[in-house]
C-alpha positions as CSV (number, residue, x, y, z in Angstrom):
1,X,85.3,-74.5,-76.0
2,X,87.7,-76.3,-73.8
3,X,90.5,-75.3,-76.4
4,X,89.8,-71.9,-75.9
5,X,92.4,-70.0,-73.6
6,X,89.9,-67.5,-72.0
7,X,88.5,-70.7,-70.5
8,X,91.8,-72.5,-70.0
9,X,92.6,-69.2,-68.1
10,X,89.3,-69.4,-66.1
11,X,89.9,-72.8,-65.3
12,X,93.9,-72.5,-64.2
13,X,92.9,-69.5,-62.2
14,X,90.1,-71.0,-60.4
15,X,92.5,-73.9,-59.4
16,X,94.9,-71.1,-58.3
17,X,92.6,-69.6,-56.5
18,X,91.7,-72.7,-54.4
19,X,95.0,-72.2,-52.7
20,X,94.1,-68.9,-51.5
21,X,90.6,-70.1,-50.3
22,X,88.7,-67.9,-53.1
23,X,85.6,-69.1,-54.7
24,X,85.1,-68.9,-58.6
25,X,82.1,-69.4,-60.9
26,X,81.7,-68.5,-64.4
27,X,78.5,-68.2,-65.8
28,X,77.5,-67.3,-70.5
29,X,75.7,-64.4,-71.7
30,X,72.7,-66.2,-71.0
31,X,73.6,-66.7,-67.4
32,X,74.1,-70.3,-67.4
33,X,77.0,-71.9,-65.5
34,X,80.7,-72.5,-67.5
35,X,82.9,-73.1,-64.6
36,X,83.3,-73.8,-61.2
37,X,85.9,-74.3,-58.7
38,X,86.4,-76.3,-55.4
39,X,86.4,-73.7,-53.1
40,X,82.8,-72.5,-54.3
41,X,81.1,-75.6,-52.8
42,X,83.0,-74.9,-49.4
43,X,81.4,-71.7,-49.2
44,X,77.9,-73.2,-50.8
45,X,77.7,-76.2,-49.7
46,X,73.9,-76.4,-50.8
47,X,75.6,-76.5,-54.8
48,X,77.7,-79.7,-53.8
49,X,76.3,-82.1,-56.5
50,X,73.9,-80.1,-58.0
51,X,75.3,-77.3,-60.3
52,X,76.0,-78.5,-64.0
53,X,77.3,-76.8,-67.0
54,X,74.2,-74.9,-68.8
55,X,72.5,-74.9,-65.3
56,X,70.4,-71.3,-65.2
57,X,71.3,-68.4,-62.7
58,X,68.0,-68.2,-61.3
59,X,68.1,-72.0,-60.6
60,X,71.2,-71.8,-58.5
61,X,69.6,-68.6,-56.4
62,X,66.7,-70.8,-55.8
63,X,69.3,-73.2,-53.8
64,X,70.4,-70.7,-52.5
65,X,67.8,-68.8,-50.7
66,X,65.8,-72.0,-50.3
67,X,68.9,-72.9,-47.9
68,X,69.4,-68.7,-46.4
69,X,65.3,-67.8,-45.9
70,X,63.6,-68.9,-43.1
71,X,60.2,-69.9,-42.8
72,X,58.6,-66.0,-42.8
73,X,60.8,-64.8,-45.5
74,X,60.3,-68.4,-47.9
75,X,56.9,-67.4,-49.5
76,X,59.1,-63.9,-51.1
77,X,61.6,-66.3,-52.7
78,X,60.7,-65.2,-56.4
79,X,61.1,-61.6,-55.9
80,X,64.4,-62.3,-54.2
81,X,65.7,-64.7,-56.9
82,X,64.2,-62.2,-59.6
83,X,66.3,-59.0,-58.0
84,X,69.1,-61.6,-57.4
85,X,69.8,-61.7,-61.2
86,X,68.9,-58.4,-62.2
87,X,72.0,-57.4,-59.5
88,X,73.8,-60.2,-61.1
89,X,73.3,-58.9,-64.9
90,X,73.8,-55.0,-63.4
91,X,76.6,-55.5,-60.3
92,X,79.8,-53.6,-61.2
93,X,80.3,-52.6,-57.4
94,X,81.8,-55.3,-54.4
95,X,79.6,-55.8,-51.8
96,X,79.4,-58.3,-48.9
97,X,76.9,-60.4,-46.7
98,X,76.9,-63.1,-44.3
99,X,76.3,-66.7,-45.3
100,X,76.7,-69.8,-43.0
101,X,78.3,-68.0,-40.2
102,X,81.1,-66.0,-42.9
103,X,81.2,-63.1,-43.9
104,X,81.4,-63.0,-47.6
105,X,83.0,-60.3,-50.2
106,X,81.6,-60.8,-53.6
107,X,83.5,-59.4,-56.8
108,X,81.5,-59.7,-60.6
109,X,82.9,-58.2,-63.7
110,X,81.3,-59.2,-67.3
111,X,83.8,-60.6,-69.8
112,X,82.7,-59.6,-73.7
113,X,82.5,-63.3,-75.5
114,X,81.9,-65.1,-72.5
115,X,79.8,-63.9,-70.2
116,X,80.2,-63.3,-66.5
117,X,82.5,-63.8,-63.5
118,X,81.7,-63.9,-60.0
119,X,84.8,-64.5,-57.2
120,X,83.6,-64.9,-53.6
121,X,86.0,-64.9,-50.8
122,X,85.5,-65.3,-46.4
123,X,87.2,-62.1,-45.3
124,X,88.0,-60.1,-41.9
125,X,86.4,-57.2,-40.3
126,X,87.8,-54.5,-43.1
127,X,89.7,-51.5,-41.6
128,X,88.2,-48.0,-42.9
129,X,91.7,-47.7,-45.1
130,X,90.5,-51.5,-46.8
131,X,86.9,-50.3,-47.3
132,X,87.8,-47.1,-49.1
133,X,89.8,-48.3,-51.2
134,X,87.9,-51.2,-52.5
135,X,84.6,-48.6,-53.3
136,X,87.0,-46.5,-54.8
137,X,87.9,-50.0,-57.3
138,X,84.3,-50.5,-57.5
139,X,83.4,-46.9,-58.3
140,X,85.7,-47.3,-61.7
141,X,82.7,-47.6,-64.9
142,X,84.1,-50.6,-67.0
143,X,81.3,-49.0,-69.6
144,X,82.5,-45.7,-69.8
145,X,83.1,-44.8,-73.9
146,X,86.3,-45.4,-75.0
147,X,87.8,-48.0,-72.3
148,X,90.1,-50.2,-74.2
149,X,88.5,-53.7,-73.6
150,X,89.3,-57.1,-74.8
151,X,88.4,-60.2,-73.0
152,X,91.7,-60.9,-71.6
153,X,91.8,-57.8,-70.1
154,X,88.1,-58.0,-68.8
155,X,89.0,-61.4,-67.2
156,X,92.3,-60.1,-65.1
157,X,91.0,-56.8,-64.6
158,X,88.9,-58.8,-61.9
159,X,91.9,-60.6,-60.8
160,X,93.0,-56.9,-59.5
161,X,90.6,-56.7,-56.9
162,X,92.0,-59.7,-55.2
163,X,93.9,-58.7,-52.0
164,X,97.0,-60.9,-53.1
165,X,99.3,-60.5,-55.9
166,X,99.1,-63.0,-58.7
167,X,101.6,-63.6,-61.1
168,X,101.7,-65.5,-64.2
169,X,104.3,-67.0,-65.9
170,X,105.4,-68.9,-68.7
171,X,107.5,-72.3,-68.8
172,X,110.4,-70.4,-69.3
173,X,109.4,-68.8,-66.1
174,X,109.3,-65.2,-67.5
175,X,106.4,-62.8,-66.6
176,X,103.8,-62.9,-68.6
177,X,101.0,-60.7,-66.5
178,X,100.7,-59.3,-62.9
179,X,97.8,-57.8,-60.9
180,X,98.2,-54.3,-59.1
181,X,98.4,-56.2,-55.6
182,X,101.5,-57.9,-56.8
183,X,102.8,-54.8,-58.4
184,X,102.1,-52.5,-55.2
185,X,103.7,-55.9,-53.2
186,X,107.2,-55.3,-55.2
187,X,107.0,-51.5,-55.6
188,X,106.5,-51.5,-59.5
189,X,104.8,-48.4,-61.1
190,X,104.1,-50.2,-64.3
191,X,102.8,-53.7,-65.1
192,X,104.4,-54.0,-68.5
193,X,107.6,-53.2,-66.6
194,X,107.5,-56.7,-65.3
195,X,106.9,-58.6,-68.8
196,X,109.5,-60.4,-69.9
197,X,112.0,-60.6,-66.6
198,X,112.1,-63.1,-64.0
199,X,110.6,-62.8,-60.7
200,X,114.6,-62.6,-59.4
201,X,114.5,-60.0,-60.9
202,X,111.8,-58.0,-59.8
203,X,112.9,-59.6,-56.0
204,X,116.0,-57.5,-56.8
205,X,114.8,-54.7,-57.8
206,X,112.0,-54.3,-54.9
207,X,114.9,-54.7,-52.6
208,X,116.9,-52.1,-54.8
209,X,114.2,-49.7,-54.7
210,X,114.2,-49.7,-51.2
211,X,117.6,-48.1,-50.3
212,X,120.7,-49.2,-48.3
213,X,120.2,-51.3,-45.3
214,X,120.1,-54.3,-43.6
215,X,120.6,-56.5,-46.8
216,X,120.9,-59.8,-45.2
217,X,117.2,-60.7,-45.7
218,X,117.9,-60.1,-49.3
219,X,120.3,-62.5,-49.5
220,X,118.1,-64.9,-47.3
221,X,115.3,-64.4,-49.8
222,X,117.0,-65.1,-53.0
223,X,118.8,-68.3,-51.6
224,X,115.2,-69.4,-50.8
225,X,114.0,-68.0,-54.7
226,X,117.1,-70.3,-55.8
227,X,115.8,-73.3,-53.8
228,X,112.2,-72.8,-54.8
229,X,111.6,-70.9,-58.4
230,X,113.5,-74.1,-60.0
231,X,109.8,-76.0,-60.1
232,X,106.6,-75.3,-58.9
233,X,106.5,-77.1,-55.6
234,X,105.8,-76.2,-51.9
235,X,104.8,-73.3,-51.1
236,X,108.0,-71.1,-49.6
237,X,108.4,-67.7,-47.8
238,X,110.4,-64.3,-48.7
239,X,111.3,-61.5,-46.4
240,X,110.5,-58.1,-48.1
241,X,111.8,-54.5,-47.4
242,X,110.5,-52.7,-44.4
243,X,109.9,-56.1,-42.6
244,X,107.4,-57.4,-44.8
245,X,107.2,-61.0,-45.8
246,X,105.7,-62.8,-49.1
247,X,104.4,-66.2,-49.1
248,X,104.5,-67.8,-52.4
249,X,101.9,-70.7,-53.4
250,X,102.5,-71.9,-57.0
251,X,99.9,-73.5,-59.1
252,X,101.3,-75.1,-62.8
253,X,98.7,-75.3,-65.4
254,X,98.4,-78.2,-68.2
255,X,100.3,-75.9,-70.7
256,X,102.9,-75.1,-68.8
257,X,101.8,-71.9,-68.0
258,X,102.4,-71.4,-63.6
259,X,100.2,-69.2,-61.6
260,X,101.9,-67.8,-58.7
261,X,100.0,-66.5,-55.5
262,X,101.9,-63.7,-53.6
263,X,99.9,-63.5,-50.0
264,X,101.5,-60.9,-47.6
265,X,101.9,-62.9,-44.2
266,X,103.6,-59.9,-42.7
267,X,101.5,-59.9,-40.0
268,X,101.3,-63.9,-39.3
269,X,104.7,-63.1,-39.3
270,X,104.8,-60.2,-37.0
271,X,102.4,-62.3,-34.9
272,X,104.7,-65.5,-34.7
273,X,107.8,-62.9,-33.9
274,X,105.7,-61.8,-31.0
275,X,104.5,-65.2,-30.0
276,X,107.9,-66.5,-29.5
277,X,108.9,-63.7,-27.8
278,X,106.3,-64.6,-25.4
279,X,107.0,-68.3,-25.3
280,X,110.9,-67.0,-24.4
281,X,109.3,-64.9,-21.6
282,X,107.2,-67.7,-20.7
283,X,109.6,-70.0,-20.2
284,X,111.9,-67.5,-18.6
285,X,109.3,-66.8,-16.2
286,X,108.6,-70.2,-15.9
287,X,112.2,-70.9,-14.7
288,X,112.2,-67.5,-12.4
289,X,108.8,-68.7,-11.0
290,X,110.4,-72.3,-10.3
291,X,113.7,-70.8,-8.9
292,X,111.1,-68.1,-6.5
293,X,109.0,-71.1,-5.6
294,X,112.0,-73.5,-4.8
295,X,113.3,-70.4,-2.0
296,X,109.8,-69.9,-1.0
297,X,109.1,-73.3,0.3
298,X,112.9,-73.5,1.7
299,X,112.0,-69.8,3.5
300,X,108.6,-71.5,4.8
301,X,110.1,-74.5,6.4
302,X,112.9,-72.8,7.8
303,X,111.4,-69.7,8.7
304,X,111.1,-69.7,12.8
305,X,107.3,-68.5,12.3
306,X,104.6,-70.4,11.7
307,X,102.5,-69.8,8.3
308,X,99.6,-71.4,7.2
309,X,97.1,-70.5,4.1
310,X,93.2,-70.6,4.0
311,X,91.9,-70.9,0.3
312,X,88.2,-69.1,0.1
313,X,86.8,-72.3,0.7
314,X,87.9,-72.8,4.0
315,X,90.6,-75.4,3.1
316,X,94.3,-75.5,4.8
317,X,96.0,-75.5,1.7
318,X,99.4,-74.5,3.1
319,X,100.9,-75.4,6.9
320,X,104.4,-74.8,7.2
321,X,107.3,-76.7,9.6
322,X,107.1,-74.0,12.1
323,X,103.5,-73.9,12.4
324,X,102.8,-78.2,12.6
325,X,105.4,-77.6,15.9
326,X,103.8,-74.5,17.7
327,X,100.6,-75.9,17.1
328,X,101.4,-80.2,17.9
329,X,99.3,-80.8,14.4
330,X,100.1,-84.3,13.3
331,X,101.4,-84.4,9.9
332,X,99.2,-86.5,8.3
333,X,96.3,-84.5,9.3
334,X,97.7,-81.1,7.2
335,X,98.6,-83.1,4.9
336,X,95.2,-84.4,3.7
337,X,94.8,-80.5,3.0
338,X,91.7,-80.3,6.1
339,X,89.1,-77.8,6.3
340,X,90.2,-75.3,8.9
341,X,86.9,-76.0,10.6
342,X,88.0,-79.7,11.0
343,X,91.6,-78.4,12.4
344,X,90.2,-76.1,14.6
345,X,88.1,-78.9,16.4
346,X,90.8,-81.1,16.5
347,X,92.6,-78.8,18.5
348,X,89.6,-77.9,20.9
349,X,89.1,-81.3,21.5
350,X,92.7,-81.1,23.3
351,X,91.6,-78.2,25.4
352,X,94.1,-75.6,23.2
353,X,92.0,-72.9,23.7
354,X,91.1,-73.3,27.0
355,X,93.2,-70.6,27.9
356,X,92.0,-68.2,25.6
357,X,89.8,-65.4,26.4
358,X,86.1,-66.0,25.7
359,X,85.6,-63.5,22.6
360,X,88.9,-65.6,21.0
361,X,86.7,-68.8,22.1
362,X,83.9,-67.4,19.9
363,X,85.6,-66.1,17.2
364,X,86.8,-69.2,16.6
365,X,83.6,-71.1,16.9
366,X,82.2,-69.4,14.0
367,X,82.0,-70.8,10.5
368,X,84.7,-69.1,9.2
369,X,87.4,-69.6,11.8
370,X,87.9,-65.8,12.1
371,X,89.5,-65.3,8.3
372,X,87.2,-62.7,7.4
373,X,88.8,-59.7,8.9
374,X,92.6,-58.8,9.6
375,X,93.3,-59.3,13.5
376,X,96.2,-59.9,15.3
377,X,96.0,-61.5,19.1
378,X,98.1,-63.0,21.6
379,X,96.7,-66.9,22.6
380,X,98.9,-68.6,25.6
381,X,98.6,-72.4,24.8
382,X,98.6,-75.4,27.1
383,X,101.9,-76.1,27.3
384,X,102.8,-72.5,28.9
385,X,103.6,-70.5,26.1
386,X,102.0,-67.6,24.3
387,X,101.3,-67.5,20.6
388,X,100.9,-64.2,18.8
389,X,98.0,-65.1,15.8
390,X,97.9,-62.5,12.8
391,X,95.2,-63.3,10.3
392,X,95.5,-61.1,6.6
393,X,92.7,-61.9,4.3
394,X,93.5,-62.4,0.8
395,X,91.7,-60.5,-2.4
396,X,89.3,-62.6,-3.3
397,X,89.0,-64.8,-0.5
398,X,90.7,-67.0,1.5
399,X,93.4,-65.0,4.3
400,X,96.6,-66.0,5.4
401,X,97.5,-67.2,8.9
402,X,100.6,-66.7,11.3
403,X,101.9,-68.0,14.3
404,X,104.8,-66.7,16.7
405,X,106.0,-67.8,20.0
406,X,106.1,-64.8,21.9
407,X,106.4,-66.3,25.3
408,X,110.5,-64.8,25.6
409,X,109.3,-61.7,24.5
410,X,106.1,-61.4,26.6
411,X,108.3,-62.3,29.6
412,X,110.7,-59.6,29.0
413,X,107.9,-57.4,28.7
414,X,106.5,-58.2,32.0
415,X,110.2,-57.8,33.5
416,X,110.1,-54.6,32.4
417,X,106.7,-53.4,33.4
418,X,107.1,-55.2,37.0
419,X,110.5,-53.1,37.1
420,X,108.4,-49.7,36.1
421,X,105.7,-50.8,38.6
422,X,107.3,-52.3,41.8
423,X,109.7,-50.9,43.9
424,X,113.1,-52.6,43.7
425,X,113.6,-52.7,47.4
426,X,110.4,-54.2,49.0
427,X,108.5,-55.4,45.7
428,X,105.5,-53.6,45.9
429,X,103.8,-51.5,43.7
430,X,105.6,-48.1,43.9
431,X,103.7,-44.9,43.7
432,X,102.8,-44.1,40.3
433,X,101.4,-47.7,39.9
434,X,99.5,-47.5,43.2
435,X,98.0,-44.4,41.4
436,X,96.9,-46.1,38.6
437,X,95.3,-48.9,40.3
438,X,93.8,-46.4,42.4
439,X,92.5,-44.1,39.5
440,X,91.2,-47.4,37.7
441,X,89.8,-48.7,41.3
442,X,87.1,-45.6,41.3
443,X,84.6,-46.2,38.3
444,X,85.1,-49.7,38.6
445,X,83.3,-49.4,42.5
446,X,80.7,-46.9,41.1
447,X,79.7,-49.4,38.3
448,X,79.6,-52.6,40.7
449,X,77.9,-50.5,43.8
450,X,80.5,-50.7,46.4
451,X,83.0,-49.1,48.1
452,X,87.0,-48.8,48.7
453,X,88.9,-47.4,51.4
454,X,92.8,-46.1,51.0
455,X,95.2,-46.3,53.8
456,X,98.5,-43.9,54.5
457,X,100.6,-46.0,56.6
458,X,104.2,-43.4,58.2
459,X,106.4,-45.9,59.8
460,X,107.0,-44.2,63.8
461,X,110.9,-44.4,64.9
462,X,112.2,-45.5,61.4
463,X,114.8,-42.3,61.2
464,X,116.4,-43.0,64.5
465,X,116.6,-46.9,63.8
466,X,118.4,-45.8,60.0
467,X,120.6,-43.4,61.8
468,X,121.7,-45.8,64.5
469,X,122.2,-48.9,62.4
470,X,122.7,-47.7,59.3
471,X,121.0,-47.9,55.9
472,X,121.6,-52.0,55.1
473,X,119.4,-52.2,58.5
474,X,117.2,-49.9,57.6
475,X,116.6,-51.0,54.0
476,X,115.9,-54.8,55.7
477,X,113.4,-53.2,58.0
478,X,111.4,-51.4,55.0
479,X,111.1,-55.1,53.4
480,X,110.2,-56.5,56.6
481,X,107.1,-53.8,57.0
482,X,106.2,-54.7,53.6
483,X,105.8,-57.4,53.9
484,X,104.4,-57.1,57.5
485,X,101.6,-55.3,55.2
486,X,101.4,-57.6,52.5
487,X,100.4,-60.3,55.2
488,X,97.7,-58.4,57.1
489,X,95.8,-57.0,54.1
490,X,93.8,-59.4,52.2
491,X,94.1,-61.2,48.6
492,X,92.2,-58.4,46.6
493,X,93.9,-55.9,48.5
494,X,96.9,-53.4,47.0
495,X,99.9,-52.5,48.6
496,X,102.4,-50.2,47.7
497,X,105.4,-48.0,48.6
498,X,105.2,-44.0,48.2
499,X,108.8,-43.7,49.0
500,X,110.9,-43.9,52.3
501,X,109.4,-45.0,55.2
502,X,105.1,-44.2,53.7
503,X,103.4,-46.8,52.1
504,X,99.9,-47.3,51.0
505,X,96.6,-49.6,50.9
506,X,93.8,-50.3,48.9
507,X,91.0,-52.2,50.6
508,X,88.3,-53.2,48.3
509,X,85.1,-54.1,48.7
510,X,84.5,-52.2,51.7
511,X,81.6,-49.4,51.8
512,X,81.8,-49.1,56.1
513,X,84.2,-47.0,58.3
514,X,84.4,-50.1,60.9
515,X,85.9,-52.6,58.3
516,X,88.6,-50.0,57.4
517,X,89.3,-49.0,60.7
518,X,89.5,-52.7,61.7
519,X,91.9,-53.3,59.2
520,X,94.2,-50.2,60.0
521,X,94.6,-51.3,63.6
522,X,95.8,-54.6,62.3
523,X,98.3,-52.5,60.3
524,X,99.4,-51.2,63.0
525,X,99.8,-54.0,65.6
526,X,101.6,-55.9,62.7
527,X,104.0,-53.4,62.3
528,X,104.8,-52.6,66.2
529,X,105.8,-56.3,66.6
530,X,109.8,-56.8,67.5
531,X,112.0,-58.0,64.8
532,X,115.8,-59.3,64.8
533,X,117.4,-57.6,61.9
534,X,121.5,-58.6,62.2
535,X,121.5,-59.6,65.5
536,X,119.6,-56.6,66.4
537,X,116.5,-56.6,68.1
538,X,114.4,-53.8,66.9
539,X,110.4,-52.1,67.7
540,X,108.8,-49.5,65.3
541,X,105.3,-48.5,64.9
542,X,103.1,-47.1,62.5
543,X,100.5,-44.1,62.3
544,X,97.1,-45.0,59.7
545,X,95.2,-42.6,57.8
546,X,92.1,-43.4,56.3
547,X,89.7,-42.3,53.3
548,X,86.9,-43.6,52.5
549,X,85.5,-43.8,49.0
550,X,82.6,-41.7,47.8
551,X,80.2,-40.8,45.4
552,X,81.6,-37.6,43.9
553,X,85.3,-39.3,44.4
554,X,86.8,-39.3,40.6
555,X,90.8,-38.2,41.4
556,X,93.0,-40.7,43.0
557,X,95.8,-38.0,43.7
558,X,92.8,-36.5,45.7
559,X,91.9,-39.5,47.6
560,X,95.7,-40.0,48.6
561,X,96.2,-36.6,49.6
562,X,92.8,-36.8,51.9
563,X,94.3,-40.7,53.4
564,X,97.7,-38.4,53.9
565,X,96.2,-35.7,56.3
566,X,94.5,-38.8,58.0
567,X,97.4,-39.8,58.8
568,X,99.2,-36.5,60.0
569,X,96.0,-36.6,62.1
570,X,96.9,-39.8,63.4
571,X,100.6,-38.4,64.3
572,X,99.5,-36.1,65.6
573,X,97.1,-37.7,68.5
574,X,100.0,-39.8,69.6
575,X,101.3,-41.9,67.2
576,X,100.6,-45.6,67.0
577,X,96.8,-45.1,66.1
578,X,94.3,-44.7,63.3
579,X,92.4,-41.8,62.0
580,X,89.7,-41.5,59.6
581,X,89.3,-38.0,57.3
582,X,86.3,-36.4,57.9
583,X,85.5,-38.5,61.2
């Protein structure tokens, strides 16, 4: 039987057909095993060492659902093995199942003086396209009356419903046979087309049929079929029309005969195209990355602010330059990568926050240090100068942390809003300000239950004095009343200048028309005291209106106005004296 080139065939195919990971197993008429390749025990490993030549079907189903049925389904073994072979004697159809975590598409065509052929092979998830077409191969009825048989054909006819092409040759290395995957592979419309040529030549005429184009992976290809076809060696690879590739995987039997695999790797191909594209991006990006990360860290420690970063944790993972200065952190300590609850106690053990306001004080003290939440506030540190803190969580937790010496600019600003606020010849608070202080001074006494009083001070005898002596003299004896003022009126107390020669006081904390009064007589003694202004000797005095805070008083511009006619009042009794509205 050995002799016998239907079973040489079997045998060289199934050796072929190791290379492309497909299972084989031939079994007589009587359903007893012939052949076997080496594949079929990776896929059933419960055969390894038992299956024999003459070995029943049923016996090798027995294996094999003793080794698939669990312990509900065992005692139902018989009727399984006995539908197994009445499918195996009947199957003209592919089908698949699952076995030892694969999925498995089984192929079984009968072969007239031998028997029975069965070709397993692990497959993919089939696209709708794959499935189609392989019912449609499996609806094709091998008994139908008048279908040219002979067992050669039987036996490659199953060969065709292997996804690669196979192609057989003889020493001479001229076609013998093909499948219809090989001939679809190399665009050939006829099988017997290909007896008798070489497979140059139906490399050449694939590319041929294809039409003009890029031609120089045609002349790739056949310096690798020149390399290759010579012997039956290592598998090689050939690019195709329409950017297909070919690996080739040739298998020589003992008569010289050489089966040759044709897989299509187009894919794998496409796949490794892609993949080095990305590895180029990669690395590209890599170097960007290194070349963005290299500035970064020279922008962090040369930036002038301070940055630090907070992973989700709660660890200082990041402390710039800037921010080890602004903040007198020792560098050893940032660079252990601390907790930010462990930094933030180092630095109220040294009183840093002791300026701070209270609510900074306890947002601080909490857990989190205060990353939760984007906030931005001004923090004036031991040393004199005032730190802006901006905190910007970070998706997914975690926030980053800045620091900025603001103490130049928070100067300037208070320049500018003491210029604004003061008047530039006796530094007081000029009118509008004084309004302000005055509007904010009512609720303020109505919440903490006591009173205010406002005083409208008109310098007596200033015009004449100005006129005389001239302005310079006169601008000297405005700063001299002021600060006449400043120095009778108390700590709490406001003073201001309306303009000219009028000027104005708050008095706090005073709910009694005696204290007020008291005060404004002092106002008025101070200011009738004799000064030497450039060598002169000159006397002025002062008239005092007064308003006293009340319980339907909400308008400031009211209040003045009332502490205004006061003071006309005042004038007007003499001069040199102190009136109170409504007394």
């Amino acid at each position: 039987m050995s002799d016998d080139p239907i079973f040489s065939l079997i045998h060289s195919l199934g050796d072929t057909l190791d290379g492309l990971d497909v299972a084989l197993c031939a079994f007589d008429e009587n359903d007893c095993t012939l052949a076997w390749n080496r594949t079929f025990f990776k896929f059933f490993p419960e055969h390894e060492g038992h299956v024999y030549v003459g070995e029943p079907y049923h016996a090798n189903l027995r294996r094999f659902y003793t080794e698939r049925l669990d312990a509900q389904e065992l005692p139902n073994i018989d009727r399984y093995i006995a539908a197994g072979v009445e499918r195996h004697r009947a199957q003209t159809r592919p089908y698949s199942f699952e076995h030892r975590g694969l999925r498995v598409h089984v192929s079984s065509l009968p072969i007239a003086g031998v028997g029975r052929v069965r070709v397993w092979r692990a497959e993919a998830v089939q696209s709708p396209q794959e499935q189609e077409k392989l019912e449609k191969v499996g609806d094709v009825n091998i008994h139908e009356p008048g279908y040219p048989r002979s067992p050669m054909v039987e036996s490659t006819e199953l060969f065709d419903r292997i996804p690669d092409g196979l192609m057989i040759c003889g020493e001479d290395q001229r076609i013998q046979w093909v499948n219809e995957p090989f001939m679809q592979m190399y665009s050939l419309v006829d099988r017997a087309a290909a007896t008798g040529l070489s497979f140059e030549d139906i490399y050449r005429g694939a590319w041929a049929a294809d039409g003009p184009g890029d031609m120089a992976p045609f002349y790739e290809g056949l310096t690798i079929l020149h390399e290759h076809m010579r012997f039956a060696g290592a598998p090689f690879e050939v690019p195709l029309p329409r950017n297909r590739w070919s690996r080739v995987i040739a298998k020589q039997g003992l008569d010289g005969t050489v089966f040759y695999a044709h897989v299509d790797i187009t894919e794998f191909k496409r796949q490794q195209r892609r993949l080095a594209q990305a590895e180029r991006s990669a690395r590209d990006s890599e170097a960007q990355l290194r070349e963005k990360s290299i500035l970064l860290e020279a922008t962090l420690e040369n930036m002038d602010q301070g940055v630090a970063k907070i992973s989700a944790t709660g660890i200082v993972e990041l402390c710039n330059r800037r921010a080890l200065e602004l903040l007198d952190l020792p560098v050893e300590l940032m660079a252990s990568k601390p907790s930010l609850v462990n930094v933030l106690a180092y630095l109220r053990a040294r009183g840093e926050f002791d300026g701070a306001s209270q609510e900074i004080q306890d947002m601080l003290l909490n857990s989190d240090g205060g990353v939760d939440q984007q906030q931005v506030y001004d923090r004036p540190r031991p040393d004199g100068r005032i730190l802006e803190v901006q905190t910007v969580p970070i998706k997914g937790g975690g926030a980053l942390r800045t620091f900025t010496d603001v103490t130049q600019r928070k100067q300037a600003e208070h320049r500018i809003r003491h210029v604004a606020e003061h008047d530039g010849l006796t530094g007081l608070l000029n009118r509008s300000a004084f309004l302000q202080t005055l509007q904010a001074a009512v609720p303020d006494a109505r919440r903490q239950g006591q009173g205010f009083a406002v005083l409208y001070v008109d310098l007596d005898g200033f015009k004449p004095i100005n006129d005389r002596f001239g302005h310079a003299v006169g601008d000297q004896l405005l700063a001299w009343v002021a600060r006449q003022l400043a120095q009778a009126a108390r700590e709490n107390d406001v003073v201001a200048r309306l303009g000219g020669d009028e000027f104005a006081l708050l008095q706090r904390g005073v709910s009694d028309r005696d204290s007020a009064l008291r005060l404004g007589e002092r106002l008025v003694q101070a200011i009738a005291q004799p000064t030497e202004i450039e060598s002169h000797f000159i006397q002025i005095g002062a008239s005092v209106g007064i308003v006293m805070s009340s319980a339907d008083a909400t308008n400031a511009e009211e209040l003045l106005r009332k502490a205004d006619s006061a003071m006309y009042l005042a004038k007007a009794s003499g001069r040199g004296c102190v009136r109170i509205y409504g007394a």
